[in-house]
Structures are given as structure tokens and as C-alpha cells.
PDB file as gemmi writes it, atoms N, CA and C in Angstrom:
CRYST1    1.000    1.000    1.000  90.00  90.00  90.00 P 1                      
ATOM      1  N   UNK A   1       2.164  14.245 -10.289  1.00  0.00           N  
ATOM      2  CA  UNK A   1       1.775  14.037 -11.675  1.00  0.00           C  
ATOM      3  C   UNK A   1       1.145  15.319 -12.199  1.00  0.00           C  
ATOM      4  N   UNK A   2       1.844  15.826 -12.987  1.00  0.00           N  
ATOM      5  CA  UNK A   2       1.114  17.016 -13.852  1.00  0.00           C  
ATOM      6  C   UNK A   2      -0.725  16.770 -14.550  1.00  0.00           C  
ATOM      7  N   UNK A   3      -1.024  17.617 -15.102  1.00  0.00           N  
ATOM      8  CA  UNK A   3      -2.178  17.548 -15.625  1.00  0.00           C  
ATOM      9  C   UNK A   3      -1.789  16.756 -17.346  1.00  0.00           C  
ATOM     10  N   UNK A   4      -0.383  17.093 -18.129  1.00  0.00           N  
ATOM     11  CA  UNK A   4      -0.475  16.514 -19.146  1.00  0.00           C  
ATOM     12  C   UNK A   4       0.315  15.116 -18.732  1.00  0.00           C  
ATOM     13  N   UNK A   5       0.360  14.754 -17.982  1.00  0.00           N  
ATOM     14  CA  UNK A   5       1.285  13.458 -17.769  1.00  0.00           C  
ATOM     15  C   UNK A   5      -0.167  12.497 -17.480  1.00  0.00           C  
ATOM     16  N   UNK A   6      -1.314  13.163 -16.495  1.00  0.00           N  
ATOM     17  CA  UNK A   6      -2.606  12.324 -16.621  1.00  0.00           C  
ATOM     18  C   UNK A   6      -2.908  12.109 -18.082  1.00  0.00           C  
ATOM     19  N   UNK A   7      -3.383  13.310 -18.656  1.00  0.00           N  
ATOM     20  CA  UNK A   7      -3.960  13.092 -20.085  1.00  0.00           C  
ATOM     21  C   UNK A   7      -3.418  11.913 -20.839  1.00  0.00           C  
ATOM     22  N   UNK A   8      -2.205  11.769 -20.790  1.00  0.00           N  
ATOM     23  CA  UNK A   8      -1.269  11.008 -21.618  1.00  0.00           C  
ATOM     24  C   UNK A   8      -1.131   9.372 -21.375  1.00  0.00           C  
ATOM     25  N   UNK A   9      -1.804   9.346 -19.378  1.00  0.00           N  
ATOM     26  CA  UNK A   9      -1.620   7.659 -18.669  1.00  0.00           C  
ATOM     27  C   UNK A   9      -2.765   7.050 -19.403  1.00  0.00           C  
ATOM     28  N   UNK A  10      -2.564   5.551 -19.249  1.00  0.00           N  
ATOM     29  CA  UNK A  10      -3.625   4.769 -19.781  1.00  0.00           C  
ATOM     30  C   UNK A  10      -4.633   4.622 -18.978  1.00  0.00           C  
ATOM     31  N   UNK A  11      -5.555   3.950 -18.976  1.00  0.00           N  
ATOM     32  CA  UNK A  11      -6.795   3.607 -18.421  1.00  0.00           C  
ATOM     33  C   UNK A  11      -5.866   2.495 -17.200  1.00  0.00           C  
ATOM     34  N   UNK A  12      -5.732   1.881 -17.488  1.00  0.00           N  
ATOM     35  CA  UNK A  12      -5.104   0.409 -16.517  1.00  0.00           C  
ATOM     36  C   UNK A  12      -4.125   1.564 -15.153  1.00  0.00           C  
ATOM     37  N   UNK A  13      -3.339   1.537 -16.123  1.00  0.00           N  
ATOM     38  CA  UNK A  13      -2.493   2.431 -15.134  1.00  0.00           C  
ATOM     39  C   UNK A  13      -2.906   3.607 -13.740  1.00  0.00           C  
ATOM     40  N   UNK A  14      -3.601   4.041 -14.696  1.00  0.00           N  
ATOM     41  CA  UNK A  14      -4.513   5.162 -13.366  1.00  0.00           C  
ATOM     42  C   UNK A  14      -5.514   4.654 -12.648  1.00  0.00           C  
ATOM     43  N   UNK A  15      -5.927   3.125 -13.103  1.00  0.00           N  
ATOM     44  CA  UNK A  15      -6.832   2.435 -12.126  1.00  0.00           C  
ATOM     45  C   UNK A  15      -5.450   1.599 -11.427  1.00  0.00           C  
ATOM     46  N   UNK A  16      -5.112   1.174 -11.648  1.00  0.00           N  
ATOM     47  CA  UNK A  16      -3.433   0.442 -10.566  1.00  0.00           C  
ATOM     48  C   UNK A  16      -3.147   2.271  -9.363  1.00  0.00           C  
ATOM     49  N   UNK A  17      -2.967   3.421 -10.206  1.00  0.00           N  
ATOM     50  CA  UNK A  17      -2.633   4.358  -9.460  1.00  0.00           C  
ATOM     51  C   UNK A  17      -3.564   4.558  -8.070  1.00  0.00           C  
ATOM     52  N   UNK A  18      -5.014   4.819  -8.609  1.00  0.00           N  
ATOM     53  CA  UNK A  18      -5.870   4.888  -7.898  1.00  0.00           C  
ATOM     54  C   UNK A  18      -6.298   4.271  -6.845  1.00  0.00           C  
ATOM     55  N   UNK A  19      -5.825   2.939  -6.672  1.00  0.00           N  
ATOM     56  CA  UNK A  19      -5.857   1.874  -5.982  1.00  0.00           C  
ATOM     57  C   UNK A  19      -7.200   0.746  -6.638  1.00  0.00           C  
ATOM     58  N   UNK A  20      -8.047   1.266  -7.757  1.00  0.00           N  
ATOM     59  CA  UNK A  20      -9.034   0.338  -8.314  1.00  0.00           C  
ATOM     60  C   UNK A  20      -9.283  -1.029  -8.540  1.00  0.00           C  
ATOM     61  N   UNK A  21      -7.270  -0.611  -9.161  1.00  0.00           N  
ATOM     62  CA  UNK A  21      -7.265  -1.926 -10.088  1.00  0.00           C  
ATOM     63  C   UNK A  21      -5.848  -2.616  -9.698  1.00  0.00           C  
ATOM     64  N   UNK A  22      -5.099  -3.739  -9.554  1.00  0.00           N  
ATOM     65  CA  UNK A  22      -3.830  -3.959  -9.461  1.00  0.00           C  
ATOM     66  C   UNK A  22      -3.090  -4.669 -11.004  1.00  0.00           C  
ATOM     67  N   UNK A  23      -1.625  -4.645 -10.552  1.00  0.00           N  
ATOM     68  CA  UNK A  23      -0.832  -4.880 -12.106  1.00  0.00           C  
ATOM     69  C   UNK A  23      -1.739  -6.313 -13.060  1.00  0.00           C  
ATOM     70  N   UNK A  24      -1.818  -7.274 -11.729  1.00  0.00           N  
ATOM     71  CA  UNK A  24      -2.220  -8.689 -12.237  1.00  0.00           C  
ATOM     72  C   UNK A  24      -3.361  -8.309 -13.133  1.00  0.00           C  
ATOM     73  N   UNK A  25      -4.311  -7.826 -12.720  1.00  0.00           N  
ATOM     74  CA  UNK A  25      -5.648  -7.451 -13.450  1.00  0.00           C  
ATOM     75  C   UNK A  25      -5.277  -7.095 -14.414  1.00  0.00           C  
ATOM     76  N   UNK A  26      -5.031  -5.791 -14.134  1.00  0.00           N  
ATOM     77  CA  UNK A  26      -4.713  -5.598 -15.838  1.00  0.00           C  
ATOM     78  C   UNK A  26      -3.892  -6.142 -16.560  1.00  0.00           C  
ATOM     79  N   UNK A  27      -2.755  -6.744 -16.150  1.00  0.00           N  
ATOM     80  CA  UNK A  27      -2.120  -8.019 -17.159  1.00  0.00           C  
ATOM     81  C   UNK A  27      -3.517  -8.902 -18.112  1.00  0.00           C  
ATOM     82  N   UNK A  28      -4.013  -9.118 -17.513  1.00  0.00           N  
ATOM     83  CA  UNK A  28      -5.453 -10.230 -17.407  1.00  0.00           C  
ATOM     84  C   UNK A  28      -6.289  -9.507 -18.772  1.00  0.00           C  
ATOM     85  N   UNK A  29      -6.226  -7.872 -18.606  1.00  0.00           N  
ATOM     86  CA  UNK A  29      -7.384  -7.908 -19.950  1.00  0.00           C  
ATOM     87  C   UNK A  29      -6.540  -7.151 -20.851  1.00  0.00           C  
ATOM     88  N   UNK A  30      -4.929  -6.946 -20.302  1.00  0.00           N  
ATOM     89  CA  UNK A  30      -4.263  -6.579 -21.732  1.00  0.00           C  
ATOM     90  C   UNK A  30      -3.842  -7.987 -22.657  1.00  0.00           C  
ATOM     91  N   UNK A  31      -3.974  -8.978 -21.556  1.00  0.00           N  
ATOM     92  CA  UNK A  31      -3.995 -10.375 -22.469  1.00  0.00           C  
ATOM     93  C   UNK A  31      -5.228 -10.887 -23.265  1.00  0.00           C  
ATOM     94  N   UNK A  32      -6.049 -10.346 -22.525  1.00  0.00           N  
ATOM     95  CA  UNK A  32      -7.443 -10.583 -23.779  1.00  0.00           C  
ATOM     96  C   UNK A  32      -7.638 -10.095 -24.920  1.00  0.00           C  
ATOM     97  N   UNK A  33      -6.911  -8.800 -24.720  1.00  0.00           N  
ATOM     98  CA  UNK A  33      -6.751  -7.743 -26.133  1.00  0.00           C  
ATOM     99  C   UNK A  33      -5.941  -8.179 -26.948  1.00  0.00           C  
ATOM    100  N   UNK A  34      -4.608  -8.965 -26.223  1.00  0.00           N  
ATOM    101  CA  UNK A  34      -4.125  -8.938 -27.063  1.00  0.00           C  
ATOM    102  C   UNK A  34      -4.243 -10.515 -27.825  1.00  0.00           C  
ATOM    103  N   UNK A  35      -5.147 -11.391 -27.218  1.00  0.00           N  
ATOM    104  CA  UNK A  35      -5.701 -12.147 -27.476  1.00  0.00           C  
ATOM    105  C   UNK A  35      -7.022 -12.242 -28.712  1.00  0.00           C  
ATOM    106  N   UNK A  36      -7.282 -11.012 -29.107  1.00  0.00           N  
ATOM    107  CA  UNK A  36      -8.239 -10.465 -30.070  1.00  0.00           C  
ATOM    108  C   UNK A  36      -9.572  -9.909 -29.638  1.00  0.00           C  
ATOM    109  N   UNK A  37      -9.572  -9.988 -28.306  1.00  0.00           N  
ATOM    110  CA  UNK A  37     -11.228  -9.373 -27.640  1.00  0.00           C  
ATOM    111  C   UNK A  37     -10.964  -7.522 -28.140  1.00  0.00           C  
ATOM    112  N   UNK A  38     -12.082  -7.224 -28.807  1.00  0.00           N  
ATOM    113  CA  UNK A  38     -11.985  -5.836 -29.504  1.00  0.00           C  
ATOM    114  C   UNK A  38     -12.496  -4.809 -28.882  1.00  0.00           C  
ATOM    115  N   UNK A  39     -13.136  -4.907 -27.481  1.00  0.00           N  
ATOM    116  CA  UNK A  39     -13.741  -4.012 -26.272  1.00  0.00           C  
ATOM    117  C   UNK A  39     -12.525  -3.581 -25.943  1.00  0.00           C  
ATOM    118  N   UNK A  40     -12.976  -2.394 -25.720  1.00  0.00           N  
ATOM    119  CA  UNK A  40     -12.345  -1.175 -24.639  1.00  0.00           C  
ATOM    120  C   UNK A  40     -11.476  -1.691 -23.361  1.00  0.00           C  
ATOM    121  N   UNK A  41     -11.047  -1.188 -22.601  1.00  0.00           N  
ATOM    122  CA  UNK A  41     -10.016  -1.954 -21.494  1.00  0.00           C  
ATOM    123  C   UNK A  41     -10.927  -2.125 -20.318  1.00  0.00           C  
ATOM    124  N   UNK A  42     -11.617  -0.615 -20.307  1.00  0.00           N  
ATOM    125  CA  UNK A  42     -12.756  -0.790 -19.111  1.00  0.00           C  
ATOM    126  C   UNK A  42     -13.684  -1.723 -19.271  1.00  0.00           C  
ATOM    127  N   UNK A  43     -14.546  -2.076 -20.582  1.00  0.00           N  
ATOM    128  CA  UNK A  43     -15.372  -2.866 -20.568  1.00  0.00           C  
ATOM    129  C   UNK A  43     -15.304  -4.209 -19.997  1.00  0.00           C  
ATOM    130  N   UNK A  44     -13.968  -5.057 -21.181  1.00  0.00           N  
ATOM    131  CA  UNK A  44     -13.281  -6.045 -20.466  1.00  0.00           C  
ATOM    132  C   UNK A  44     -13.068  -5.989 -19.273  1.00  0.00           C  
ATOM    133  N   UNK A  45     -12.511  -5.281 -18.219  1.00  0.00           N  
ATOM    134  CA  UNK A  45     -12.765  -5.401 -17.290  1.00  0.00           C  
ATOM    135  C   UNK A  45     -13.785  -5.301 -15.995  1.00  0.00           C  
ATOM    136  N   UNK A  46     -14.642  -4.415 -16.691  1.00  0.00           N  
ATOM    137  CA  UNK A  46     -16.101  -4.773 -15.984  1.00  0.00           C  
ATOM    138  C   UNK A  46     -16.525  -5.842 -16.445  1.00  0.00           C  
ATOM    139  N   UNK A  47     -16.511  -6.306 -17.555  1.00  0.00           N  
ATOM    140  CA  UNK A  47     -17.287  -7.812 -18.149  1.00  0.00           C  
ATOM    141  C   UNK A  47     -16.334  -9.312 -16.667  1.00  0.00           C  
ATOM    142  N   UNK A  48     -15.091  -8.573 -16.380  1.00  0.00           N  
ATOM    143  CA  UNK A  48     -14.235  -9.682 -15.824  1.00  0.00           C  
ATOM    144  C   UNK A  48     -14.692  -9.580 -14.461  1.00  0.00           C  
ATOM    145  N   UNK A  49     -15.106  -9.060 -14.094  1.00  0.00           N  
ATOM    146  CA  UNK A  49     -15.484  -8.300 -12.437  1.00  0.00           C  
ATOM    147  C   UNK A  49     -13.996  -8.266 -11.807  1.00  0.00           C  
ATOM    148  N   UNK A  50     -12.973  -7.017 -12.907  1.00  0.00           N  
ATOM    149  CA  UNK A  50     -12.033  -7.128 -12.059  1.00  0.00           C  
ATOM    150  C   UNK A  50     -11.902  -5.573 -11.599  1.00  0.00           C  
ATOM    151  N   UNK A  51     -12.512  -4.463 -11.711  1.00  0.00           N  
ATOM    152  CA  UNK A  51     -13.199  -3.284 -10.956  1.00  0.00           C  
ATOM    153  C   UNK A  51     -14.308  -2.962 -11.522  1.00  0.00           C  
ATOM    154  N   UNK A  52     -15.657  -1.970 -10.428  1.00  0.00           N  
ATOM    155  CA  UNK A  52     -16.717  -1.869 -10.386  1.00  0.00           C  
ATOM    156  C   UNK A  52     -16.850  -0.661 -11.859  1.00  0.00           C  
ATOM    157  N   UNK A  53     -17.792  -1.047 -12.394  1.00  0.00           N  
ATOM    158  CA  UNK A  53     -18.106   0.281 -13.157  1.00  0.00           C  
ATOM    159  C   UNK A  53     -17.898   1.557 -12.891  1.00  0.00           C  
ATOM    160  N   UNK A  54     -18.411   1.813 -11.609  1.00  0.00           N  
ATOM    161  CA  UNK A  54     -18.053   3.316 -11.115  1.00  0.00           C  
ATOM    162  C   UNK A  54     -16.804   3.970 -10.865  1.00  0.00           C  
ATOM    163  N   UNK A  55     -15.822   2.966 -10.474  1.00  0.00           N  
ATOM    164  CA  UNK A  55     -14.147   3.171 -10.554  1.00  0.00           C  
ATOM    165  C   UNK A  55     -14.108   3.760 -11.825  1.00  0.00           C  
ATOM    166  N   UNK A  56     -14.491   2.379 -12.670  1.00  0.00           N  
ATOM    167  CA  UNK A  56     -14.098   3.299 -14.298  1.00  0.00           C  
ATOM    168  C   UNK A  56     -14.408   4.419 -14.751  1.00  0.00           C  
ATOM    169  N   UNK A  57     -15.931   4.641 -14.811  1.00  0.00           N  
ATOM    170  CA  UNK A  57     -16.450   5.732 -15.157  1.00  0.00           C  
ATOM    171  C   UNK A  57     -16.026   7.407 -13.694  1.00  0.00           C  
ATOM    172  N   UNK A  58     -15.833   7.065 -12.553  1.00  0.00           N  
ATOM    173  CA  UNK A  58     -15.319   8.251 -12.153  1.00  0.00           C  
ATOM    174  C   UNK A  58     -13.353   8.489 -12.548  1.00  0.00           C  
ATOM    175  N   UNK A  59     -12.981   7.653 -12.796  1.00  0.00           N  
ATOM    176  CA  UNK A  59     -11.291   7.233 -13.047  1.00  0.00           C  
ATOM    177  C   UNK A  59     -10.910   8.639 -14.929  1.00  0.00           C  
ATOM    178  N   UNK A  60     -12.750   8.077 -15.391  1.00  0.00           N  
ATOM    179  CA  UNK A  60     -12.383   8.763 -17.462  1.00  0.00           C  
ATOM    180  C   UNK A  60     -13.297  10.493 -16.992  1.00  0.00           C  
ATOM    181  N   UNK A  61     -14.217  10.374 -16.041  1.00  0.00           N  
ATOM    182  CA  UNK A  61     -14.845  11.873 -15.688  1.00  0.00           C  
ATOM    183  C   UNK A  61     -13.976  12.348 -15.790  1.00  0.00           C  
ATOM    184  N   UNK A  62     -12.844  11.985 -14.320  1.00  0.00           N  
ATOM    185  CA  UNK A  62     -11.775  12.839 -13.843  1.00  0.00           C  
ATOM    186  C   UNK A  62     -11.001  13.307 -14.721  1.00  0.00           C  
ATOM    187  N   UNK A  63     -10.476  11.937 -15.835  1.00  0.00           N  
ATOM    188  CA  UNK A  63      -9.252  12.447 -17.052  1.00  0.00           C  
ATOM    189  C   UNK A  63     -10.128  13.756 -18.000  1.00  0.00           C  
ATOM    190  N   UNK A  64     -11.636  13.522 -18.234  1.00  0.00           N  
ATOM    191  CA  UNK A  64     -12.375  14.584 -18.944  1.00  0.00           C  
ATOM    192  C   UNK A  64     -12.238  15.724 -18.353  1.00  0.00           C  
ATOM    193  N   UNK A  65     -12.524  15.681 -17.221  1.00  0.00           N  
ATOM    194  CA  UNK A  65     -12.347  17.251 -16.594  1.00  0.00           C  
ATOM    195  C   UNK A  65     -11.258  17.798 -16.604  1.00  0.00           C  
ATOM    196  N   UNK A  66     -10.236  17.160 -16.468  1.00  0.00           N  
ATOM    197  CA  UNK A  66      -8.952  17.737 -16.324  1.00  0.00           C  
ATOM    198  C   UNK A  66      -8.407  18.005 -17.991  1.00  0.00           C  
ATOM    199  N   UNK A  67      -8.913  17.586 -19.350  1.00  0.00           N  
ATOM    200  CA  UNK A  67      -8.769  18.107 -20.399  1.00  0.00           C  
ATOM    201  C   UNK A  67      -9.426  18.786 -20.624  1.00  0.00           C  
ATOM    202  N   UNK A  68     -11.005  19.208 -20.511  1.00  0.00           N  
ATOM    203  CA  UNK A  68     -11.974  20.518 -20.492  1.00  0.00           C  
ATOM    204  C   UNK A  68     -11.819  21.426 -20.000  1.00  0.00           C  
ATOM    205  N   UNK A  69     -10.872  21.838 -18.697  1.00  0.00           N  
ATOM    206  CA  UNK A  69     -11.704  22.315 -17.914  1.00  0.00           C  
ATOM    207  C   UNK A  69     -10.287  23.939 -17.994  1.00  0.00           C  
ATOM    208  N   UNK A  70      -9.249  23.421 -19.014  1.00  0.00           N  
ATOM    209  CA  UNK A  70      -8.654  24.847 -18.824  1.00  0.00           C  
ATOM    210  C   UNK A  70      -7.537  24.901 -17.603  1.00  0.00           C  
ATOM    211  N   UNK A  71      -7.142  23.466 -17.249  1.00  0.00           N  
ATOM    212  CA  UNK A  71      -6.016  23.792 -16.014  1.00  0.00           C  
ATOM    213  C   UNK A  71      -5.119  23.895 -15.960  1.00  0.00           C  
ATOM    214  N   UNK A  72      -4.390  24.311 -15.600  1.00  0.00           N  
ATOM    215  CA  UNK A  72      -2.766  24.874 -15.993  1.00  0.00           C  
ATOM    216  C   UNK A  72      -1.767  23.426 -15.747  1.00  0.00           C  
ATOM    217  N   UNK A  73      -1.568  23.222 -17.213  1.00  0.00           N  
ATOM    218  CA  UNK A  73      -0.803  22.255 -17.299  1.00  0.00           C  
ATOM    219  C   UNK A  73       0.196  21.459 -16.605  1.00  0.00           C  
ATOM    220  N   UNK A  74       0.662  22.311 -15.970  1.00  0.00           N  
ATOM    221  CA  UNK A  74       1.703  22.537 -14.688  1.00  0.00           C  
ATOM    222  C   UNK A  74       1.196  21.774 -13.458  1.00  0.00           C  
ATOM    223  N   UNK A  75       0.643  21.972 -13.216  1.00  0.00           N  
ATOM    224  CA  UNK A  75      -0.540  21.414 -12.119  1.00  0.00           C  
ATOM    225  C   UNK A  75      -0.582  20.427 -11.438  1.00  0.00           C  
ATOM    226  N   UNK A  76      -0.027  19.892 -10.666  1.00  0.00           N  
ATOM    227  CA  UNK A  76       0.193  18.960  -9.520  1.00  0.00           C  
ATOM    228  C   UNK A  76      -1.285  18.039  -9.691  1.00  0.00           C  
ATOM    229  N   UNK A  77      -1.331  16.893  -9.738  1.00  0.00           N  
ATOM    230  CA  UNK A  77      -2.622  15.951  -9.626  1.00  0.00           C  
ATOM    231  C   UNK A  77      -2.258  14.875  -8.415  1.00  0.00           C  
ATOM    232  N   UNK A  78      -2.538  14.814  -7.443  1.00  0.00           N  
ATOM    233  CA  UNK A  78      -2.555  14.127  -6.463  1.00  0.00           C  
ATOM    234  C   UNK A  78      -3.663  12.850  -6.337  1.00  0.00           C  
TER     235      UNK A  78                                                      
END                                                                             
């Protein structure tokens, strides 16, 4: 995965990638959304206890750093 192919994944997705989160889950709070709950994807899913806060918040660091930080687009993300 390149550095702009991260920038570009969703939140759900890179927690399924990561191993955080699986498809079912996030089925679960893209149905709440789309059910009318107006929170964020992470929230809903910390509100669901379906991954820990810290998944989330190190999962959006990582996507931050990798748009701040100047890396060559090109860039292999493992």
C-alpha cells in the first residue's frame, strides 16, 4: 500500500487491515450511520465496544503522520 492509497482508505477499512476491527463490525456502525447516528465511525464504535480507543486513535496518528510528515508518496506502507 502506497502512502496515497493510505491517505485515501477509510477508517473501518484500515482497522479490518490492521487486524483491530473485522468486516462484521464495521458493517454494524456503517448501519448505524446509515441508520441516522451522526458520530464519527470511531466514536460509534468505541461507544459499541467493538475496538479499544487506542486502536483508533493510534490507526488516525499513523494516517496523520504519514500526511505531515513529507513521505514520498511512492512509499510502501506495510
Amino acid at each position: 500500500m502506497t502512502i496515497e492509497e493510505l491517505l485515501r482508505e477509510k477508517i473501518g477499512d484500515g482497522l479490518v487491515r490492521n487486524g483491530s476491527m473485522n468486516r462484521i463490525s464495521v458493517r454494524q456502525v456503517l448501519i448505524n450511520q446509515a441508520c441516522g447516528d451522526k458520530r464519527c465511525f470511531g466514536e460509534i464504535a468505541s461507544a459499541l465496544k467493538l475496538v479499544a480507543d487506542e486502536e483508533i486513535n493510534l490507526y488516525m496518528n499513523f494516517k496523520y503522520a504519514a500526511q505531515c510528515s513529507g513521505f514520498n508518496k511512492e512509499r510502501i506502507v506495510t
